[in-house]
N, C-alpha and C positions, 0 to 999 in steps of 0.2 A: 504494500500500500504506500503510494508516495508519501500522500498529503493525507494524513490518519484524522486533522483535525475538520478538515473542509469534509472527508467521504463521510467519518462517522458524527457530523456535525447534519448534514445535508440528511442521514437518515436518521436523527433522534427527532427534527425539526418536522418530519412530516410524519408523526406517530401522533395517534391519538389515545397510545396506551403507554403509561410505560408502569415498570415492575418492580418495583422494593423491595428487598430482605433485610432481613432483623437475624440477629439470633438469641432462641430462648434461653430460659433460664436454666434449661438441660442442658445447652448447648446444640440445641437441633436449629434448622436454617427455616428460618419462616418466612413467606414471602406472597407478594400485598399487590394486585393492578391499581394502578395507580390515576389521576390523569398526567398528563405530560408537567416538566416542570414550566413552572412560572418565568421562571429565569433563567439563563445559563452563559459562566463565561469560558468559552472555549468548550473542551471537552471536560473541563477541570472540576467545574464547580457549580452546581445544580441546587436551585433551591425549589420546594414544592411546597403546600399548604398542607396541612392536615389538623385533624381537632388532640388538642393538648391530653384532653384521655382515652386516645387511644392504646391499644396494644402496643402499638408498634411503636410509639412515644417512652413509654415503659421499658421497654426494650432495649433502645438506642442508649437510654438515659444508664442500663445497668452494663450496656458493652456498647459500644460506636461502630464496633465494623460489620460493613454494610457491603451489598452491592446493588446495582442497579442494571434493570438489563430493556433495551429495545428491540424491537423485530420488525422487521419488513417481512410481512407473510408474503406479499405480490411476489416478489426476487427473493424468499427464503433465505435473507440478510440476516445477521444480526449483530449487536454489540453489548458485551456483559462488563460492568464498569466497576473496580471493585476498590475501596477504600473507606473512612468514614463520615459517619454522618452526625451532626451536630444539633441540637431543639436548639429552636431560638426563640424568646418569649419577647425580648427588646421590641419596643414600640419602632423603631427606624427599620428595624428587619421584615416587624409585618405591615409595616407603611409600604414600604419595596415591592412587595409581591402583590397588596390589595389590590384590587377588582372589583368594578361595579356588579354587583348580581351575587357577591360573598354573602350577603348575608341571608341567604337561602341560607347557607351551613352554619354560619354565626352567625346568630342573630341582633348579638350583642353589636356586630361591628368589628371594625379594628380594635377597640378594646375589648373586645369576648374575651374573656379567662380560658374559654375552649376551640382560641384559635392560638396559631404556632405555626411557627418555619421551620422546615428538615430542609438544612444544607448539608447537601451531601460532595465532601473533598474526592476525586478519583487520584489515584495512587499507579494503577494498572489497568490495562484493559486486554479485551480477546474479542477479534471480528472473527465473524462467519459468512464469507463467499465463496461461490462458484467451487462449493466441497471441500474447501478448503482453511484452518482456525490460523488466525497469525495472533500472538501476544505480543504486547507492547506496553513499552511505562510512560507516563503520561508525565512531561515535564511542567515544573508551575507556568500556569499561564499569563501572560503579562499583556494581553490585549484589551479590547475595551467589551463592554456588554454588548449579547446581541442579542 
């Protein structure tokens, strides 16, 4: 893959799913469809919404490492993104990601107590093309948001 950040940037960008893991408190791998993140800079750094008590909020909070994974069912693509992931309660974090129509899920608003940001840092990743898995490690990213 030349350009790792433009292929698998181009295909996390037109998912309208993407997939979360947690791991329990056995240490088994649990894992969550998601919608896409809200944000992301490069391939690096992924932030999503979700409600502050959830499962998978619990989770993060008693171990951080995470993956995250997308697919292209059309071209049977994929990319599995694995590093950790961070609750963010900060008012500036869930200013960042708010959305008109959030408050379907919070009702309270940007301040709901049962709203929260999963920034997820990648570390490493693994494509899946044309039958073929390449890994690769995912340098810090120093571009702007897209």
């Amino acid at each position: 893959m030349r350009d790792a950040e433009q292929t698998i940037g181009n295909l996390i960008d037109k998912q309208g799913v993407s997939f979360i893991s947690s791991v329990d408190e056995n240490g088994w791998p649990c894992t969550k469809a998601m919608l896409p993140p809200r944000r992301r800079l490069g391939i690096e750094t992924f932030y999503f919404t979700t409600n502050t008590s959830s499962m998978r909020v619990s989770q993060y909070r008693q171990n951080p490492k995470a993956c995250i994974y997308f697919c292209d069912r059309r071209f049977f693509r994929g990319v599995m993104l694995t590093g950790t992931m961070e609750v963010l309660t900060d008012s500036a974090s869930k200013e960042m990601i708010w959305r008109d129509g959030d408050t379907m899920y919070y009702p309270g608003g940007v301040t709901d107590p049962d709203y929260c940001v999963l920034k997820f840092t990648a570390s490493q990743g693994r494509f899946y093309s044309s039958f073929k898995s390449e890994t690769f490690d995912i340098p810090a990213y120093t571009g702007e948001a897209e």
